[in-house]
N, C-alpha and C positions, 0 to 999 in steps of 0.2 A: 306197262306189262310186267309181268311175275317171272316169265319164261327161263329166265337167268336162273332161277334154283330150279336145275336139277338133284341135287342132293342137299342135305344139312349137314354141319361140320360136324353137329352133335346128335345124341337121340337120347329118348328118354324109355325105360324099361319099369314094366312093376314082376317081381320076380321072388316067387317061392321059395321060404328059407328051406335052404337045405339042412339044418337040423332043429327047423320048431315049422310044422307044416301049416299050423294056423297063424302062421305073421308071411308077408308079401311085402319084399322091400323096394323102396321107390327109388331108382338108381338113373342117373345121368354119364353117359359115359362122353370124352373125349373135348372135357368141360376145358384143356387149355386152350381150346378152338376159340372159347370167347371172354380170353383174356384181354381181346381190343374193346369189349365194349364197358362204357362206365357204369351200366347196370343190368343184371339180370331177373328176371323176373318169373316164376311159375305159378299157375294157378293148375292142381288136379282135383279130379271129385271122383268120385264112387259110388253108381247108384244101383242098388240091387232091384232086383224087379219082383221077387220072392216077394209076398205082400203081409208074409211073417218077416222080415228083414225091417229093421229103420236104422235111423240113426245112431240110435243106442247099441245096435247090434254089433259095432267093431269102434275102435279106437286109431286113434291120428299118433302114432307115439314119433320123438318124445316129446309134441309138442302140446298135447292134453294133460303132461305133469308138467310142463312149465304154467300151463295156464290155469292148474288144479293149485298149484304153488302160491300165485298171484293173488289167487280168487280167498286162499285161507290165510294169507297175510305172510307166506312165506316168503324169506327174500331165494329170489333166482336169479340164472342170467341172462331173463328178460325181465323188464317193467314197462310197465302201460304208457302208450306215447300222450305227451299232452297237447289237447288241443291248443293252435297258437293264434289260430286265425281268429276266436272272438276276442283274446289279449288283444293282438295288434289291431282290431278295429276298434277296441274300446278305447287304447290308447291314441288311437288318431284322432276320435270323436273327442276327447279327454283335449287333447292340444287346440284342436280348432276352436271350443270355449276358452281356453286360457287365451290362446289368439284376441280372440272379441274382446276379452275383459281387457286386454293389454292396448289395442287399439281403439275400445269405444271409449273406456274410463279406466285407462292406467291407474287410477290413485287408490281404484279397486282390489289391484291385481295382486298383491300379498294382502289379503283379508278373508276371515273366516266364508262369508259368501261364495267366494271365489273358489278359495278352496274346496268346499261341500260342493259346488256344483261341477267341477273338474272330477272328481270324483263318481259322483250321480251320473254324468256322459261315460264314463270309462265302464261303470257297471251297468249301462245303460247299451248302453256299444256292444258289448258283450251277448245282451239278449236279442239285438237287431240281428247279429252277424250269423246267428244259431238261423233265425226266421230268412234272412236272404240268402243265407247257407241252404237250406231245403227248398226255399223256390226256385236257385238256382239250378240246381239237381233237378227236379221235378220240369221245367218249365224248355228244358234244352238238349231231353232226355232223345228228342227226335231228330235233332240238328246235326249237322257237321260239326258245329262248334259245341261242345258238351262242357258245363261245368260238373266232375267228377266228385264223387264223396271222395273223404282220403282213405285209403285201401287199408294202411296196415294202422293195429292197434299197438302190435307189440316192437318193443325196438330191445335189440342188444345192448350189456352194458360191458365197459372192459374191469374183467378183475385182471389182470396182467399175466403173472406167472401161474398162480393158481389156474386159471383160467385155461392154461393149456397144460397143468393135471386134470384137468376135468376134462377139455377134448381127449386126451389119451385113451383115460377111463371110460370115453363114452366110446371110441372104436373099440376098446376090450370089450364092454358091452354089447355090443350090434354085431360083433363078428365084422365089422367093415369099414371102413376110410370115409368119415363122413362130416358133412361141409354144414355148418348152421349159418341162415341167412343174417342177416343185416337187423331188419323188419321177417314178421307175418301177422296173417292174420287167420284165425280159424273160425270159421262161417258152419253154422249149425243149422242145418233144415228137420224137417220132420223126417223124412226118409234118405237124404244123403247128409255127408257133410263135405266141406272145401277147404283145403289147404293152401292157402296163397305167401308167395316165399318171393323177398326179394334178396338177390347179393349184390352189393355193390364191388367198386374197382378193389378193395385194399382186400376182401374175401377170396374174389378171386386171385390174386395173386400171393396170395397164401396159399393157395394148394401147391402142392408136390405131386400126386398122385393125378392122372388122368382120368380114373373113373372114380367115382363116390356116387355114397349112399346119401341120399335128402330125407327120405323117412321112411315110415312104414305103416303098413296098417296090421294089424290084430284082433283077431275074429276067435268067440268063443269056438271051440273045433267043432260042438253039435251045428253050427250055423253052417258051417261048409259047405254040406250036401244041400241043403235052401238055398244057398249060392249059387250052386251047379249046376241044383235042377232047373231054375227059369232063366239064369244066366243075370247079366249086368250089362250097363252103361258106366266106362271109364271116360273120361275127359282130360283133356290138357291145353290150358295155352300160355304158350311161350312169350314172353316181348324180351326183345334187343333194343339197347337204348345207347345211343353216344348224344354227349353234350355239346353243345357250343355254350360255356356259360349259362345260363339258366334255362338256355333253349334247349328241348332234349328232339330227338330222332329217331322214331322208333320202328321198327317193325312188329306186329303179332302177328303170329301163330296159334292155330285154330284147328284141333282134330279133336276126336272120341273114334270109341271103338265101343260098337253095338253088337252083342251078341256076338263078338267076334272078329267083326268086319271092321277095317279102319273107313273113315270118312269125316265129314264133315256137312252140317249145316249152309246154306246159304239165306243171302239178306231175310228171303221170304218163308226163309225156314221149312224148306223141303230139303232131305236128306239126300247126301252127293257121294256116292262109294267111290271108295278110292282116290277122294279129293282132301285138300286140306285149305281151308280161308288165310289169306294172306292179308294184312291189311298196313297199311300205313300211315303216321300218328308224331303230328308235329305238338308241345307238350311245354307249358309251363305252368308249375303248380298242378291246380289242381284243372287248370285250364287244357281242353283236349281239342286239337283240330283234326277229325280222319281227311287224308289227301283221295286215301282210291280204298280200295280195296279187290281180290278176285280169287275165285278157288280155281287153283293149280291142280291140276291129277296128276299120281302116281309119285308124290312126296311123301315120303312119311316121317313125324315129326316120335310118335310112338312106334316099340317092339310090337307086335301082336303078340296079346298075353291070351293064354289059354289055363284053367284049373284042372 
């Protein structure tokens, strides 16, 4: 049972700048609350219901100039994560032939043959891991046990000093105290888009500040009143994560605010006012076990944003 939250140590607010009215900044307050856990993790979206509104209609800042940076060969400080999982199966496919050559016909085992085909399995490995990579995903999409795609594209890199001229600069910027994740990843639909932000331990314990800013959105100002007049769908979910070495421990957190109203979804996807999905999520890799799950009433993980 969930019963035990009554309240969260933290909340999450989307909140009108007070001197540019077309940007809404996405703020997290009282974030030294979850200085214990080894990862934090957000995913929000924004879906207008205005059916003049898409995607195109607003901006993810600043992470649509880092990823506008990347895409025209600028260097930032982010770059694209590398996949490692068909490496490491190519390379293990790669060993298990060297294996055979070495025990069926050692006399083989430093020779051109040998070597091309060591080779051939490593690049070979590579193309398996892509194709059991998607049938895993696919095939345990229903299951307790889920093999997960991996979330984030982008990862942080450290320029050191410089590095924190740039965070300075970027709070002179935003007008606010504000945290850049570890990883994200930015998820483009035709009429929303998603922001998924991970922090890990050494992030969090770099702040000073108890509330900060995570992002923001920017909306041409003519877009506003289409905004207003049919309203929107906000979303957020939250996971907490402590490790035991590679085993992680999670909880998510699961709200939106529909036209106003907080709630949340359940399993069968009828809509629960005033509720929020709690779920539970034992994790390694890309490997996902959910333990339970159950929506709790009258938590709330979001402010009620109103325009």
């Amino acid at each position: 049972m969930f019963q035990k939250y009554k309240t969260l140590d933290c909340s999450i607010s989307l909140e009108q700048n007070s001197k540019l009215g077309n940007i809404f900044d996405l703020k997290l307050a009282n974030i030294k609350t979850l200085q214990k856990y080894n990862s934090v993790e957000l995913s929000f979206f924004l879906y207008p219901y205005n059916r003049g509104l898409d995607a195109d209609s607003f901006s993810v800042l600043p992470y649509e100039e880092y990823v506008n940076d990347l895409n025209q060969g600028s260097r930032s400080i982010y770059e694209k994560v590398d996949e490692y999982g068909g490496k490491v199966f190519g390379i293990l496919l790669g060993v298990i032939i060297a294996l055979v050559f070495l025990l069926v016909k050692p006399s083989d085992f430093i020779s051109i043959q040998s070597i091309i085909s060591i080779l051939g399995a490593y690049t070979i490995g590579k193309e398996i891991w892509s194709d059991l990579h998607n049938f895993l995903i696919s095939s345990t999409k229903n299951w307790t046990l889920k093999w997960r795609e991996s979330q984030y594209y982008y990862s942080k890199q450290d320029f050191g000093t410089i590095q924190r001229f740039w965070r300075l600069a970027r709070n002179q910027r935003y007008g606010n105290s504000m945290i850049l994740p570890s990883q994200f990843e930015l998820v483009n639909h035709s009429n929303t888009k998603m922001i998924e932000l991970k922090y890990d331990k050494n992030d969090l314990y770099l702040v000073t500040e108890n509330d900060l800013q995570l992002a923001s959105l920017e909306f041409v100002e003519s877009n506003l009143e289409k905004l207003k007049s049919e309203g929107f769908m906000i979303g957020l979910k939250l996971t907490l994560t402590q490790k035991l070495w590679f085993l992680g421990y999670g909880t998510e957190f699961f709200q939106a605010q529909d036209l106003g109203k907080l709630g949340t979804v359940n399993p069968s996807g009828t809509w629960q006012a005033d509720h929020i999905l709690v779920k539970k999520v034992l994790g390694i890799g890309n490997l996902k076990y959910y333990l339970r799950s159950e929506s709790v009433k009258d938590l709330e993980l979001m402010k009620p944003f109103e325009l």
